[in-house]
N, C-alpha and C positions, 0 to 999 in steps of 0.2 A: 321830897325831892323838888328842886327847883326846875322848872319848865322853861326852856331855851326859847327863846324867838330868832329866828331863822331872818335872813335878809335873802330877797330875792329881787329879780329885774321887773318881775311883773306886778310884786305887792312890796312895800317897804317892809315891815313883817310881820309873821306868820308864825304862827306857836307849833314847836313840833311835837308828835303825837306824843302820848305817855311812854316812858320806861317800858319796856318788855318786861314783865313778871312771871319768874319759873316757879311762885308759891301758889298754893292751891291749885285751881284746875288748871295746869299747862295747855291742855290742847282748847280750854276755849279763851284762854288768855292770848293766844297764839292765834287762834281764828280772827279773835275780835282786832289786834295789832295788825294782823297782816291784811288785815280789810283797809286799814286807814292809809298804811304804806305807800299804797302805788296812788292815792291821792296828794299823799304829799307831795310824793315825785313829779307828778303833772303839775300840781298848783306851782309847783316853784322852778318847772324846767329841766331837774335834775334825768327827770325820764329821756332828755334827749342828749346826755351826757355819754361817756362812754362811761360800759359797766364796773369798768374799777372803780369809778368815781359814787354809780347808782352803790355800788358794794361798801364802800367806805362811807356815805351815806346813813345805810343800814344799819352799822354797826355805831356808829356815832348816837344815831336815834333811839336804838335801841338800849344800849345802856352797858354797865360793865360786868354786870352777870352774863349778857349775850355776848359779848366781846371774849369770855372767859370759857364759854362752852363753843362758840367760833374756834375757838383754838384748840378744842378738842376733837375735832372734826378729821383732823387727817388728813388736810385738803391739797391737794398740787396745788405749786405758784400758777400752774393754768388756772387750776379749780377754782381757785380763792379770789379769783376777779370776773368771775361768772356769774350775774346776780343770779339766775334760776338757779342755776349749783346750791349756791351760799341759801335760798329760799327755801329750794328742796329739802337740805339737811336739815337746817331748822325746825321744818315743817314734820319730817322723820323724828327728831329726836324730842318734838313735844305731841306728837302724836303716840295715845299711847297700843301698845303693840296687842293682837287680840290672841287669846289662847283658847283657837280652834279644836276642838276634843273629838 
């Protein structure tokens, strides 16, 4: 996969993070992504955006396996421009579930 460079007001540009990856370990693939996320969104502004925009962001960054399970989510048109919403499921659905005995 080819690596985007992002244009912003603050740096001319900026490489955005790797693809989101749902092979192998989901939930430290997921840890490690969403670490770098809200960095990118500061380094380029996007965090003082309104959340549709940080939401579409996300989904751009992230890649088209997360675009694909984004839509599995069952979201309200409220929900689906809530970054913590959109954060939260993600974060649900690569984390994985514990079976407490």
């Amino acid at each position: 996969f080819r690596r985007v460079l992002f244009r912003s007001d603050k740096m001319d540009q900026l490489p955005t993070p790797k693809l989101l990856t749902f092979e192998g370990n989901e939930a430290e693939n997921w840890r490690r992504w969403i670490q770098k996320f809200p960095v990118f969104l500061n380094a380029t502004d996007i965090d003082r955006k309104p959340q549709q925009q940080q939401c579409s962001t996300l989904l751009i960054v992230a890649g088209v396996e997360a675009l694909k399970i984004f839509n599995m989510f069952g979201l309200s048109e409220e929900e689906r421009v809530k970054i913590e919403e959109v954060i939260s499921k993600f974060k649900e659905y690569c984390t994985p579930k514990k079976n407490v005995t």
